[in-house]
C-alpha positions, -999 to 999 in steps of 0.1 A, spaced: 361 -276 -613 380 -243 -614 414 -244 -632 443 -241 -606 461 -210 -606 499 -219 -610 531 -195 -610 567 -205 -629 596 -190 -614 621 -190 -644 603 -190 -676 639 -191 -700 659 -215 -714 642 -250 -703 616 -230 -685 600 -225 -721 591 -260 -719 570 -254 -690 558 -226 -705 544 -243 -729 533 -276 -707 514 -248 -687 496 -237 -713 488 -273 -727 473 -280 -694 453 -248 -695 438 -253 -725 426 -287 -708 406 -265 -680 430 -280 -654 451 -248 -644 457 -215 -651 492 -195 -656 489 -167 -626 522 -156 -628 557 -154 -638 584 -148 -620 613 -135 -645 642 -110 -638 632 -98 -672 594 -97 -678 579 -120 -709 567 -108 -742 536 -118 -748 553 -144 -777 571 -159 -752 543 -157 -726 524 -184 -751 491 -161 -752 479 -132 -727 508 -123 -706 499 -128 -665 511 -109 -638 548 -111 -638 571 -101 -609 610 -105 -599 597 -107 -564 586 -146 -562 566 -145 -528 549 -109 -535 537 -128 -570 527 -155 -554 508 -134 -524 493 -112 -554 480 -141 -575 466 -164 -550 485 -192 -568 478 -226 -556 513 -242 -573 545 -230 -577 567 -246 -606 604 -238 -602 627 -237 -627 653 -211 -616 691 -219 -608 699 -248 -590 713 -225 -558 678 -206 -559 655 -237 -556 655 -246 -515 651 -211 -503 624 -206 -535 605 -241 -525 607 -229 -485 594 -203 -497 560 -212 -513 560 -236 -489 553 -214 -460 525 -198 -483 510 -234 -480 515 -234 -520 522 -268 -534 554 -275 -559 570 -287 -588 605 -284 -582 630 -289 -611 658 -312 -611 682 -317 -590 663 -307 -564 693 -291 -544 732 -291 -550 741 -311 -514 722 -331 -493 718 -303 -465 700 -281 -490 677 -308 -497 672 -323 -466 661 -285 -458 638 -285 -484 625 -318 -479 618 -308 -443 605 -280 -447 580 -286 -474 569 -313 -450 562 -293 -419 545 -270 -444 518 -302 -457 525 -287 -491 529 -313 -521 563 -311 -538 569 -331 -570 607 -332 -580 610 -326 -620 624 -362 -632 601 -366 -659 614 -399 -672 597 -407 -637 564 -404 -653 569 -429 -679 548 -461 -679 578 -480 -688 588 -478 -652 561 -495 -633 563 -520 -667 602 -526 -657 596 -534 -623 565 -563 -630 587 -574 -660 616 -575 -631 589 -588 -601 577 -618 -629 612 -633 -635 613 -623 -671 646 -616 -670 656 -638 -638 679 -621 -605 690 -585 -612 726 -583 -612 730 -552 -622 720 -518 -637 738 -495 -662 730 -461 -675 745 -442 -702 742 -410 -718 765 -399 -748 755 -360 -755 766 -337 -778 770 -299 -765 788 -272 -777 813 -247 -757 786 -222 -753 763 -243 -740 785 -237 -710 784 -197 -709 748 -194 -714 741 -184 -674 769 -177 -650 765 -207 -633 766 -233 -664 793 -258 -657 806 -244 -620 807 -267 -590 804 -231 -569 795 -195 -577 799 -170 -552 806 -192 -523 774 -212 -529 771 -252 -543 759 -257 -581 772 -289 -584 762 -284 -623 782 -314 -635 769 -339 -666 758 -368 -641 738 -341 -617 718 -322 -642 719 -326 -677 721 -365 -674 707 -366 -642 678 -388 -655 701 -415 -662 707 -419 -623 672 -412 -611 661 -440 -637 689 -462 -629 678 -461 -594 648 -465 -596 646 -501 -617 665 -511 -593 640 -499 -565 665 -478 -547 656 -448 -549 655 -435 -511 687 -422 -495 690 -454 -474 691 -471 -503 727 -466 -510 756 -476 -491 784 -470 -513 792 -445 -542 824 -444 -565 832 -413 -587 852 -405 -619 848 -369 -624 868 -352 -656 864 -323 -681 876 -316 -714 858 -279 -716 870 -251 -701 846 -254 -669 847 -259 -634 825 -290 -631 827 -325 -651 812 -330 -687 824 -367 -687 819 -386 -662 813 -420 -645 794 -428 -607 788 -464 -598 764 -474 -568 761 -502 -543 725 -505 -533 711 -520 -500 697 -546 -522 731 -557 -532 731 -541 -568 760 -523 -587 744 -494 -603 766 -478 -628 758 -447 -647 786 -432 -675 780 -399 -693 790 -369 -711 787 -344 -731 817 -345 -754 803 -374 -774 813 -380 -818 773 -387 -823 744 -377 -800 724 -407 -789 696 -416 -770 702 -422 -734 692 -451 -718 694 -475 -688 701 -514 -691 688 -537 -665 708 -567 -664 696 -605 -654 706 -638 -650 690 -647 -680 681 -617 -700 682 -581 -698 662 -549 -704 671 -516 -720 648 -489 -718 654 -455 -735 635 -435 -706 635 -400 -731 612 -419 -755 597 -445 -733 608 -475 -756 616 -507 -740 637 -540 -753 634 -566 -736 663 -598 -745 664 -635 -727 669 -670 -733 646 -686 -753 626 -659 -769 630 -631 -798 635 -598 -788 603 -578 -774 600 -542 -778 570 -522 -762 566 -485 -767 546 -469 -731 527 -438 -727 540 -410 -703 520 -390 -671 529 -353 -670 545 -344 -637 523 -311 -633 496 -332 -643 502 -354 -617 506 -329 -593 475 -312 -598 458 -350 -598 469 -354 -560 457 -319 -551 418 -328 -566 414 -366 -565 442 -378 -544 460 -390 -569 499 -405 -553 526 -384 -564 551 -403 -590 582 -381 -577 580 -365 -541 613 -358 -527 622 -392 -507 619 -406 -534 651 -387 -549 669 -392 -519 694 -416 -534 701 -394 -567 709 -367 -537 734 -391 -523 749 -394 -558 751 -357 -561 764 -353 -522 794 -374 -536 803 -355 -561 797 -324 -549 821 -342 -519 846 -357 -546 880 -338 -556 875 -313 -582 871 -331 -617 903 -340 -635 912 -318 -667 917 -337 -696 954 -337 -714 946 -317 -747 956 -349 -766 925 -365 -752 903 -340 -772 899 -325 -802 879 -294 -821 852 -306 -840 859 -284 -873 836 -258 -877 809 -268 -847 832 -250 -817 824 -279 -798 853 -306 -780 848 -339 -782 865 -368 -769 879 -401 -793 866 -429 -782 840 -420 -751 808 -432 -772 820 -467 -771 833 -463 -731 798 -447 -724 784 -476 -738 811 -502 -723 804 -488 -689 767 -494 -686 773 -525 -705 795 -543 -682 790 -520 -654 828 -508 -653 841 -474 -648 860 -457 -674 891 -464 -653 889 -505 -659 878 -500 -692 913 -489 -699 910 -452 -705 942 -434 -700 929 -399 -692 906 -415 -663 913 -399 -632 920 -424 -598 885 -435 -587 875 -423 -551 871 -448 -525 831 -460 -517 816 -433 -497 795 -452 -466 779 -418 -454 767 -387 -465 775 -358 -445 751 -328 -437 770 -304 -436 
């Protein structure tokens, strides 16, 4: 079988991952880096081996190449009108996450891919955990009795310049266009696809109502702490707390919670703890299916794809909401402080109201946190516009 020829736009920052994922599946005779599409070409260091035709023009490398897949891992603003464009080349996709800053943009991109008959793959790669599908029978068995909810939680650490390190870290808009780079939409976003999906809701009709606390103690545009709960079609709440002000990094995680038990599962290392009635505590670590790998399984044996973008439809609603909400709320400086000598801001308290939240699936505002701002009302719609 000849390797697939595959171009990445945006080889940088978490583009070196796939950098390097490339190459891992390369070395497996499954594909074969084409191109690179970089403002700034590669070295051959951070090229991971022989450097391969590079370009700042995306569809002249990927005319040039003959590539077969695209993986995209530019700015979020860049990735419809990048995907629409491989697309039209009838190349096939991995698009990072989020797939688009509002709805429109990826109701755009989902269409268009579409009419194309292209593949597209949408980068949530706690998506390819086993845990998942190990969730759900856990769920479908009764092991845990009737869902009555799901939380999600995420307590990061990140320092001030993690928000200067491209011009559109931490805006909501740039230059008139949507970024929408807020902790629950990117960094964190995994929380909410996950969160959604143990609770098999992940297409847009899937949601019917969406509350938002959006806040900031950096100096950015968009929110760094932040809490979204979700009313599913299925009759779920579906709360999801994050930031990225936290006293400790921890690992994040989402907790399904049952009549007679629950389930956490810590979808970054694919560990799972399952607690009810009657029994000790189970834990089961799962193995993981590469999304690329994935991809390129669909395009020679027919292999289903684990993410394509229907499937994401109902983190898009969450990000539509946001991206809808009032700008996020600046913290009162007494809610923060200066972490001495790390030139990072953290916020007193929020590990334990991260934690709360998914806990008892209440929004920081309930959980009696004084600098919460006035939660929005449910949103029953997402506009299109």
């Amino acid at each position: 079988m000849s390797r697939i020829p595959v171009v990445l736009a945006g080889a940088r920052g978490h583009g070196r991952w796939h950098v390097a994922n490339i190459r891992r599946l390369e070395r497996a005779g499954l594909v074969r880096l084409a191109g690179i599409c970089e403002l700034t070409p590669l070295t051959e260091q951070e090229a991971g081996g022989e450097i391969p035709e590079q370009s700042a023009d995306f569809g002249a490398l990927l005319d040039s190449t003959g590539a077969r897949v695209a993986v995209i891992c530019t700015p979020i603003p860049t990735h419809t009108d990048l995907a629409l464009t491989a697309a039209r080349r009838g190349v096939h996709l991995l698009l990072e996450k989020p797939p688009a800053p509002s709805y429109a943009e990826f109701r755009r991109m989902a269409d268009g891919v579409a009419e194309a008959g292209v593949a597209c793959q949408v980068g949530f790669q706690s998506m390819g955990s086993h845990a998942v599908p190990a969730i759900r029978e856990l769920v479908a068995s009764g092991a845990v009795g009737e869902v009555t909810g799901i939380g999600g939680a995420g307590a990061w650490v990140r320092d001030e310049a993690y928000f200067r390190r491209a011009p559109w870290s931490g805006r909501r808009r740039l230059n008139g266009a949507d970024v929408i780079d807020g902790a629950l939409t990117n960094p964190l976003a995994h929380a909410v696809a996950t969160a959604l999906a143990l609770g098999d809701s992940t297409r847009a009709e899937d949601v019917t109502g969406i509350e938002t606390e959006l806040s900031h103690a950096n100096d950015i545009e968009a929110d760094d702490t932040s809490c979204v709960r979700i009313t599913t079609a299925r009759g779920h709440r579906v709360t999801v707390a994050a930031t990225l002000c936290a006293e400790r990094a921890d690992e994040p995680y989402v907790l399904l919670h049952g009549s007679s038990g629950r389930i956490t599962f810590w979808y970054k290392q694919d560990r799972v703890l399952l607690q009810r009635g009657g029994h000790g505590p189970e834990e089961y670590h799962h193995g993981r299916t590469d999304l690329l790998e994935n991809l390129v399984a669909h395009l020679t044996t027919g292999a289903d794809l684990l993410v394509p973008p229907d499937e994401t439809g109902a983190f898009m609603r969450v990000v539509e909401a946001i991206r809808r909400a009032p700008d996020p709320d600046r913290l009162p400086d007494a809610a923060w402080c200066h972490v001495p000598g790390e030139r990072r801001r953290v916020i007193p308290g929020i590990d334990g109201l991260v934690a709360a939240a998914a806990d008892t699936l209440s929004l920081y505002s309930e959980l009696g946190a004084p600098w919460a701002p006035r939660t929005e009302h449910p949103l029953s719609e997402v506009s299109t516009r």
